[in-house]
GUKOLZA-544225 format. One record per residue: x, y, z of N, C-alpha, C, O in turn; chain; residue number from 1; residue in one letter. Coordinates in steps of 0.2 Angstrom, whole numbers, plus 2048, in hexadecimal, padded with zeros to 3 digits. Example, Ala and Ser with C-alpha at 12.3 -4.5 7.8 and 13.67 -1.06 7.14 Angstrom:
GUKOLZA-544225
> 842;7E4;827;83E;7EA;827;842;7F0;827;847;7EF;82A;A;1;A
> 840;7F5;823;844;7FB;824;840;800;827;843;806;828;A;2;S
end
This chain:
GUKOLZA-544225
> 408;A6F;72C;40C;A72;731;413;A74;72E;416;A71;72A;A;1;X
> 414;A79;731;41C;A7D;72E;420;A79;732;420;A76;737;A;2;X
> 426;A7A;72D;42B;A75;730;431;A7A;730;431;A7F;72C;A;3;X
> 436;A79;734;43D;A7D;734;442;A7C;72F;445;A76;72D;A;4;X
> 444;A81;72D;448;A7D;726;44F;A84;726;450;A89;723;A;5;X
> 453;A80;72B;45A;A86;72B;45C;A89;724;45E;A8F;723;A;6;X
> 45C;A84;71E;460;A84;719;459;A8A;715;45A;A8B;70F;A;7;X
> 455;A8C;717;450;A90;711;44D;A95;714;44C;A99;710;A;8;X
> 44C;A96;71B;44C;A9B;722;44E;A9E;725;452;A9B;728;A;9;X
> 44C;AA5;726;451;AA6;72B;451;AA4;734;44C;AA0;736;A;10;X
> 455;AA7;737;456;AA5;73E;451;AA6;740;44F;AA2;744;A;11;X
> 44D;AAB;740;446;AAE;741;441;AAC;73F;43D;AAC;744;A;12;X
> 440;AAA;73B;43C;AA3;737;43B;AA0;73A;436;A9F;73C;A;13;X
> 43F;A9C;73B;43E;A97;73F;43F;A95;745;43E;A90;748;A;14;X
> 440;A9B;747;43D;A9B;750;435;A9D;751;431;A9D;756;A;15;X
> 435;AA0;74A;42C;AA2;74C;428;A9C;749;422;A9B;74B;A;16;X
> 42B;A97;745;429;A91;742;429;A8B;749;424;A89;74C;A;17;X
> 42F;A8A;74C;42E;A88;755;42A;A89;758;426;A85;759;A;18;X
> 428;A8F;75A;424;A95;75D;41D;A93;75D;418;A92;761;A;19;X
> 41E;A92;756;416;A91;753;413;A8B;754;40D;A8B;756;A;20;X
> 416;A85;754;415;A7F;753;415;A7B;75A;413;A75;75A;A;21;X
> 418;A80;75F;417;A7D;766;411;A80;76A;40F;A7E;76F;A;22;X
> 410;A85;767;409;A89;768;403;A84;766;3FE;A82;76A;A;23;X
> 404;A81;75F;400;A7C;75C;3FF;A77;761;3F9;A76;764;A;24;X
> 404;A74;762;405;A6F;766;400;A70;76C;3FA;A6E;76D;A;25;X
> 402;A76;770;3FE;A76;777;3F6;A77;777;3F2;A76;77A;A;26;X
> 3F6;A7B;771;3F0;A7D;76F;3EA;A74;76E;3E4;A72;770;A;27;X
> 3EF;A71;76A;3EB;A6A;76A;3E9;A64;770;3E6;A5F;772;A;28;X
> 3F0;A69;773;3EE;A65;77C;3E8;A65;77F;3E5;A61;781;A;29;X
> 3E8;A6F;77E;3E4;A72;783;3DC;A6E;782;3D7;A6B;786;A;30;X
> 3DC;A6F;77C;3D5;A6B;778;3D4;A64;77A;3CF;A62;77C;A;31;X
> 3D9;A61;77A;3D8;A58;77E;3D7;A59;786;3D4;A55;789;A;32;X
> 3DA;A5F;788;3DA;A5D;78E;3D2;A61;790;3D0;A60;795;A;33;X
> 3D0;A65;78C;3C7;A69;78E;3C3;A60;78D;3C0;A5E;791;A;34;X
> 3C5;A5C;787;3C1;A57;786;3C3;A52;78C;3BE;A4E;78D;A;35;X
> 3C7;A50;78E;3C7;A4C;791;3C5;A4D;79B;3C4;A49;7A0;A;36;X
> 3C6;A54;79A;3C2;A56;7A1;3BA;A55;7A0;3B7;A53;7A4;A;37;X
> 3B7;A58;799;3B0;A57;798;3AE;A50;79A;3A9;A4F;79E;A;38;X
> 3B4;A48;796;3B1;A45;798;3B2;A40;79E;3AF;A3A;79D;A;39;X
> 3B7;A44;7A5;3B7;A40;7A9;3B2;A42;7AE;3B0;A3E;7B2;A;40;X
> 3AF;A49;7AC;3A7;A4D;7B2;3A3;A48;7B0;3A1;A44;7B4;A;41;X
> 3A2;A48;7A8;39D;A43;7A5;39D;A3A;7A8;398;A36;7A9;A;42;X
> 3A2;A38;7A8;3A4;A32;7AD;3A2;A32;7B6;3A0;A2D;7B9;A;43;X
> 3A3;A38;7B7;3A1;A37;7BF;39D;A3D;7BE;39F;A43;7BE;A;44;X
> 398;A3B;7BC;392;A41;7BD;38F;A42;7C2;38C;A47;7C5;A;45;X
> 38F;A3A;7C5;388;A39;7CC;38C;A3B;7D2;389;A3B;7D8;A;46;X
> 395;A3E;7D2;397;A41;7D8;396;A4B;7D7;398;A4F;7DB;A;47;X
> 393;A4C;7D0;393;A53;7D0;38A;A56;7D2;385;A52;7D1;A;48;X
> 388;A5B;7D3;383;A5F;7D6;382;A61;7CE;386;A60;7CA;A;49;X
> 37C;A65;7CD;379;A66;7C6;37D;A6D;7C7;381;A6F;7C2;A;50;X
> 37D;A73;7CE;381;A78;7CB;389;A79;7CA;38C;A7E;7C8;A;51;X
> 38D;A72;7CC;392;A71;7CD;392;A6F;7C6;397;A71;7C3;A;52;X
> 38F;A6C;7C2;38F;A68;7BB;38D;A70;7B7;392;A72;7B3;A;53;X
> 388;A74;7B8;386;A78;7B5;38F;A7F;7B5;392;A82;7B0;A;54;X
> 391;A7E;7BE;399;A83;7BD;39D;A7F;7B6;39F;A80;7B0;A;55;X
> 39E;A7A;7B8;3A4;A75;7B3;3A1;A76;7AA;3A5;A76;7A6;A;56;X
> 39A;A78;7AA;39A;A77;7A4;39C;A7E;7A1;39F;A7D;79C;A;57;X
> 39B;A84;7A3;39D;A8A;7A5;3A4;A8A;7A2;3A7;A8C;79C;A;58;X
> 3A5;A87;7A8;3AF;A88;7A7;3B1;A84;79F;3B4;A87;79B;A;59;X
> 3AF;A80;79E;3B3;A7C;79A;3B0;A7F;794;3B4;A80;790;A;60;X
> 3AA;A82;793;3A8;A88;78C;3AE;A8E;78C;3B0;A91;787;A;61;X
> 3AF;A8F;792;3B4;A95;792;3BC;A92;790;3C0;A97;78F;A;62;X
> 3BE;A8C;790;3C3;A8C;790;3C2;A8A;788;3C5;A8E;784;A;63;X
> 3BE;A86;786;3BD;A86;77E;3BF;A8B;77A;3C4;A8B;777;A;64;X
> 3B8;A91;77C;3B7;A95;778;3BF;A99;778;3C1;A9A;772;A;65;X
> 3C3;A9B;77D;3CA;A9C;77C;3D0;A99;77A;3D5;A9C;77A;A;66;X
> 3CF;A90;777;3D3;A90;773;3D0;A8F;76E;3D4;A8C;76A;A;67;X
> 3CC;A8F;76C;3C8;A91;764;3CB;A98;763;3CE;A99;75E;A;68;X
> 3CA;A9D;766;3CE;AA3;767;3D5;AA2;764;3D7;AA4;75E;A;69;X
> 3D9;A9F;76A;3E1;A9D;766;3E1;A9B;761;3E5;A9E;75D;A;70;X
> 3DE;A95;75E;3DE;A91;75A;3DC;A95;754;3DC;A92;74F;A;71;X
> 3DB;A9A;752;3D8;A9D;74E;3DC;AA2;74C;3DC;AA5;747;A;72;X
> 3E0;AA5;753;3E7;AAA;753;3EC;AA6;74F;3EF;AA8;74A;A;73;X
> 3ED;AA1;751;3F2;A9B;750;3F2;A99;749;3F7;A98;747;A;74;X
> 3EC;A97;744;3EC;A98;73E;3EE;A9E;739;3F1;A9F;734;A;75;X
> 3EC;AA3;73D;3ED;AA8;73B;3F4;AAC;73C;3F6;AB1;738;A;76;X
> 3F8;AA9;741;3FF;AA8;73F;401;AA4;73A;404;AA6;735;A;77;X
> 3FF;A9D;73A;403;A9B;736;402;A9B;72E;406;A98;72A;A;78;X
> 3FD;A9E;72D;3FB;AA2;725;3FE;AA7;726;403;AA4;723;A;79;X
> 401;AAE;729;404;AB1;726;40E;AAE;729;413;AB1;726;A;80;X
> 40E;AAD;72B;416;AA5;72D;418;AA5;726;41D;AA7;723;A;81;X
> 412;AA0;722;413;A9C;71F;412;AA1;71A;417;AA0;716;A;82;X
> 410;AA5;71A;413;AA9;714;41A;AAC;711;41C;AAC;70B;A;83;X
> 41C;AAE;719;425;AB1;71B;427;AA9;716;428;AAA;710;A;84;X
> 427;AA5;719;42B;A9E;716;42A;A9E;70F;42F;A9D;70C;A;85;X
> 425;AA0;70B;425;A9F;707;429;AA2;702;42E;AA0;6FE;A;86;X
> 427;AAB;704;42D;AAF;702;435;AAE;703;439;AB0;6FE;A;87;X
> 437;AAA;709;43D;AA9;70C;43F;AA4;706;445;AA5;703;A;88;X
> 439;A9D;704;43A;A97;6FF;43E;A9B;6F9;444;A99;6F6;A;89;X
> 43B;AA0;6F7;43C;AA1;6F1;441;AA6;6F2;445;AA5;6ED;A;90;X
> 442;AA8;6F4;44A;AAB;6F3;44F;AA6;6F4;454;AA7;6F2;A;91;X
> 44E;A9F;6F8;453;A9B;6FA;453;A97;6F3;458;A95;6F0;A;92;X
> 44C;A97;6F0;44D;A94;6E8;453;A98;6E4;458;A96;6E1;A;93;X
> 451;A9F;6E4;455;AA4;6DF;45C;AA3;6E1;460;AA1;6DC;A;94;X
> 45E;AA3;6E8;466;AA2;6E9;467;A99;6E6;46C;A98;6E2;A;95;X
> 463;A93;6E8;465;A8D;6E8;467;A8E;6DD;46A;A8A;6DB;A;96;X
> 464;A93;6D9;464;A90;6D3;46A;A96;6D0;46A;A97;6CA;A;97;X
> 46E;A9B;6D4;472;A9F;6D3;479;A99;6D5;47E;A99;6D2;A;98;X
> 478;A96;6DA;47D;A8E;6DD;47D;A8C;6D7;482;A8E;6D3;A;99;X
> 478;A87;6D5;478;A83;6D1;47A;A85;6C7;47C;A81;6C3;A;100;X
> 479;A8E;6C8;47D;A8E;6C1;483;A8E;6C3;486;A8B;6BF;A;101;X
> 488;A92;6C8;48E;A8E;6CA;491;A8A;6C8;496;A8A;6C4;A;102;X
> 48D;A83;6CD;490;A7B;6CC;48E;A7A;6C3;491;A75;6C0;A;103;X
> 48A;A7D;6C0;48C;A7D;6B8;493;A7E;6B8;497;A7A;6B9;A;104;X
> 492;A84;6B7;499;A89;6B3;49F;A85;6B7;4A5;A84;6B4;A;105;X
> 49E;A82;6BC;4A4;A7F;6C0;4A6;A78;6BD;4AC;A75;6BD;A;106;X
> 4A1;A76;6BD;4A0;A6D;6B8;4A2;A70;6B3;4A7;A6C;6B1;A;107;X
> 4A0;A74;6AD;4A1;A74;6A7;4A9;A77;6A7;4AC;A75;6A2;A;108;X
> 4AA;A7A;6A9;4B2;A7A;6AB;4B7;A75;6AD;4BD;A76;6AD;A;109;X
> 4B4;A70;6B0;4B7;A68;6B2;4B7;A63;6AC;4BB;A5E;6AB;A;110;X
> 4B1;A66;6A8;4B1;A61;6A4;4B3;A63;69D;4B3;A5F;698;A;111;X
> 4B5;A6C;69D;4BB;A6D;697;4C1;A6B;698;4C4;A69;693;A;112;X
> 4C3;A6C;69E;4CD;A6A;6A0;4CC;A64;69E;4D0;A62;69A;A;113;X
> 4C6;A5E;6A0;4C6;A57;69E;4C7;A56;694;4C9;A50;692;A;114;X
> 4C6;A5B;690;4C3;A5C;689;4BE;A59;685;4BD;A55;680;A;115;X
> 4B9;A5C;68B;4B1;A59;68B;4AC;A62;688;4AB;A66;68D;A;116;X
> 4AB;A62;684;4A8;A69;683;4A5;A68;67E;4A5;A62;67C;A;117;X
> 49F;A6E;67B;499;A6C;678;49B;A6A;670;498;A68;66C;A;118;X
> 4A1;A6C;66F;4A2;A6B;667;4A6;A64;668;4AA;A63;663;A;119;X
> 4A5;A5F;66D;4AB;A59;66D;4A4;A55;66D;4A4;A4F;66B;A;120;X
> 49E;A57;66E;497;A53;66E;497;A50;666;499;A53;661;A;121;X
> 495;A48;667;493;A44;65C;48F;A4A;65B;492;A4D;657;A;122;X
> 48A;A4C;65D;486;A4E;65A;487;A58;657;484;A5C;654;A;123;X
> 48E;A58;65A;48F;A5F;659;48E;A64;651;48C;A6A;652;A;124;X
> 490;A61;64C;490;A64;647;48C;A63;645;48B;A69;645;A;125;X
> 487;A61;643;483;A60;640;47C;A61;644;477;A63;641;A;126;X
> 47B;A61;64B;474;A61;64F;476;A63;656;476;A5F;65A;A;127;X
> 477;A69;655;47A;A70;65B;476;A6E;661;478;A6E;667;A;128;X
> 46E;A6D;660;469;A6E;666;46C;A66;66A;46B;A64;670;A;129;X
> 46E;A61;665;46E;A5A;668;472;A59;66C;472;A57;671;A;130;X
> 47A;A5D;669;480;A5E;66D;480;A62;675;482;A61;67B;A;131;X
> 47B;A67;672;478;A69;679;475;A63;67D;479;A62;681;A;132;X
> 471;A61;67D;46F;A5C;681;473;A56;684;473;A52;689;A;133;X
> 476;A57;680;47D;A50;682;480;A52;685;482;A4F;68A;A;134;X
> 482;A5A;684;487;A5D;689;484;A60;690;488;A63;693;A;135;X
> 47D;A60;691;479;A5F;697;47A;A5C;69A;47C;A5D;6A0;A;136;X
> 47A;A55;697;479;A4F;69A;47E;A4D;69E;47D;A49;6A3;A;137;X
> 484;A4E;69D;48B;A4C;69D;48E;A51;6A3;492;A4F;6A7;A;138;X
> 488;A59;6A4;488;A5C;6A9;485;A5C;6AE;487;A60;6B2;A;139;X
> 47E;A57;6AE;47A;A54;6B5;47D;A50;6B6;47C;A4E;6BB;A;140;X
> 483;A4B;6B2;487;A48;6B6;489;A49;6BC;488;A45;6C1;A;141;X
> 48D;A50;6BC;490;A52;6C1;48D;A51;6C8;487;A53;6C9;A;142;X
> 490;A4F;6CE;48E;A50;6D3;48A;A57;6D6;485;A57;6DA;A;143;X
> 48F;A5B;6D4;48F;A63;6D6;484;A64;6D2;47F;A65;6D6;A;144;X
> 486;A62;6CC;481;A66;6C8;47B;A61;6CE;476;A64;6D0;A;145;X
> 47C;A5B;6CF;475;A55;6D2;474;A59;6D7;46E;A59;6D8;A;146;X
> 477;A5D;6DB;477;A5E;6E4;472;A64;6E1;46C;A62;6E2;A;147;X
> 474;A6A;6DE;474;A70;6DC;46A;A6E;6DA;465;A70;6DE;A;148;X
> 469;A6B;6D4;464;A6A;6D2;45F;A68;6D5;45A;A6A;6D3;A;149;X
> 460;A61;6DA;45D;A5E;6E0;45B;A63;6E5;456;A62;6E9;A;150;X
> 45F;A68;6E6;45E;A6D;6ED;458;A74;6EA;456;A79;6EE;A;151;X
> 459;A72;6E2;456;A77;6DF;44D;A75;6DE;448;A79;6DF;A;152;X
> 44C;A6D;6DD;446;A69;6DD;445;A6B;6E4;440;A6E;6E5;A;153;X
> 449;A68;6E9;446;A69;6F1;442;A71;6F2;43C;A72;6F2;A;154;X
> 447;A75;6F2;441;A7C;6F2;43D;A7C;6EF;439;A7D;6F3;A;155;X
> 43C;A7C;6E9;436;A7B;6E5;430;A77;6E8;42A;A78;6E6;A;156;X
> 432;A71;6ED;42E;A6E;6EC;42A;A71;6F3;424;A70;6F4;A;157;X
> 42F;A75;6F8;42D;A78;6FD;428;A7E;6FD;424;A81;700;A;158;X
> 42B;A7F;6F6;426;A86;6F4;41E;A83;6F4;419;A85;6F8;A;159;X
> 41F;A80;6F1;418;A7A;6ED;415;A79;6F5;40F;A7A;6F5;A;160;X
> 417;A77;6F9;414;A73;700;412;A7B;703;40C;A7C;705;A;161;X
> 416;A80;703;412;A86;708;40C;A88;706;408;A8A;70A;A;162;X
> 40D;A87;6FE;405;A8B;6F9;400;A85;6FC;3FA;A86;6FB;A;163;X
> 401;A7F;6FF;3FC;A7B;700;3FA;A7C;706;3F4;A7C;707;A;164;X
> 400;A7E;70B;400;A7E;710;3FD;A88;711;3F8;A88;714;A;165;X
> 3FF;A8C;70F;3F9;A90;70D;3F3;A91;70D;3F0;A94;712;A;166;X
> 3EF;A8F;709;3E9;A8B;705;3E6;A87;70C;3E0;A88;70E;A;167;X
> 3E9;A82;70F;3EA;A7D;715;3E5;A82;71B;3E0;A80;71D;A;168;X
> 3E9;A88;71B;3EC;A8E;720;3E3;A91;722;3E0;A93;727;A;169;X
> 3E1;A92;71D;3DC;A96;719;3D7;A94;71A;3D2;A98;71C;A;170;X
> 3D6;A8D;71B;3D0;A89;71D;3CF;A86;723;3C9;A84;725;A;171;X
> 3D6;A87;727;3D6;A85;72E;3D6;A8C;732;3D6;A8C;738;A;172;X
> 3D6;A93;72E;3D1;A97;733;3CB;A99;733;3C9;A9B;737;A;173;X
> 3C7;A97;72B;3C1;A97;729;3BC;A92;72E;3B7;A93;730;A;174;X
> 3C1;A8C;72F;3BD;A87;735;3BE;A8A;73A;3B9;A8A;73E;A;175;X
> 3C3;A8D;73B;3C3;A8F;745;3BF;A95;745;3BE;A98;74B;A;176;X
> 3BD;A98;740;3B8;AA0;741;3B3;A9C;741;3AF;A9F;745;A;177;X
> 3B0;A96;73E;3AA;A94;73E;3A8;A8E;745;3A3;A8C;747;A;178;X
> 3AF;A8C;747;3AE;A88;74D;3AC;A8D;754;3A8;A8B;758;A;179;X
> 3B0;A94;753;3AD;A97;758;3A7;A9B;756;3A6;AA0;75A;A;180;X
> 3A5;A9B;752;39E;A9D;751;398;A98;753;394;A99;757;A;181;X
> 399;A91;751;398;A8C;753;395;A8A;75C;390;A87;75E;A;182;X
> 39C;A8D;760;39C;A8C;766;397;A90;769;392;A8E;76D;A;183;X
> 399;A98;764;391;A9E;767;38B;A9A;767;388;A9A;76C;A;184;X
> 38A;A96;760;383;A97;75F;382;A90;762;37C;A8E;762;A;185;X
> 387;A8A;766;383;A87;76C;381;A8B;772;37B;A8A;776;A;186;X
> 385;A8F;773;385;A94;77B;37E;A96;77A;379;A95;77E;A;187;X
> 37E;A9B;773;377;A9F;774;371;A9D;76F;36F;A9F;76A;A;188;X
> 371;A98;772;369;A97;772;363;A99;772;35E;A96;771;A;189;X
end
């Protein structure tokens, strides 16, 4: 299920992601609520007439087969939703790691006025690639650079859940083309 995510979406995103998901929601009502009328006729059957049971069975095919209908539009929203977001992910990735070289160059300037720089590393003269690492390391200290890098893993990881939720997407319309194929091929017998 898509989730609203102010900080990675736009305004519009995620009112169709709202949109979306409240649709989902009624659509799973509508579904409990066809089965649970099935099985209250089927509870008091002996107060229904066979053409009256025969109207009811009617009706509630009819209501099925059109939310297998929605249900099947409704995936098919949210495969291409879930696409927008994905595109949306990844630009919010491209700006979060334009941020985060920033809080570099902002920390590696906190920690020159401190007189912490790559040539004050033990390891500088002699083993330049180690000094670098030291002087990495000294810059994930920074707050700035933890927040920058964490919000950078976060989208990343958000990318990674749409391609599943994608993929997800893909297979919950391939069942709802086959559920209401399914319904045909009880009807017509």
């Amino acid at each position: 299920m898509l989730e609203s995510r102010k900080d990675l979406y736009s305004d519009n995103t995620n009112q169709e992601i709202s949109r979306l998901n409240d649709a989902r929601d009624s659509n799973l009502e509508a579904f409990n609520e066809i089965d649970r009328e099935r099985k209250g006729a089927i509870h008091n059957a002996a107060s229904y007439s066979l053409p009256a049971l025969d109207i009811l069975n009617d009706e509630l095919r009819n209501k099925k087969h059109l939310r297998h209908l929605e249900r099947l539009e409704l995936c098919t929203k949210q495969y291409n939703l879930a696409i927008t977001c994905l595109e949306e992910c990844r630009e919010g990735i491209t700006h979060r790691r334009e941020l985060a070289n920033t809080a570099r160059k902002n920390a590696t300037k906190k920690l020159k006025s401190a007189g912490i720089t790559l040539q004050s590393m033990q390891a500088w003269p002699d083993f330049q690639s180690a000094a670098q690492i030291q002087f990495n390391f000294r810059l994930k200290e920074s707050v700035t650079v933890q927040a920058a890098d964490a919000a950078i893993a976060e989208a990343e990881q958000m990318a990674r859940n749409l391609k599943a939720l994608i993929t997800k997407t893909k297979e919950e319309i391939e069942q709802s083309e086959l559920a209401i194929k399914q319904l045909a091929g009880a009807i017509l017998r």
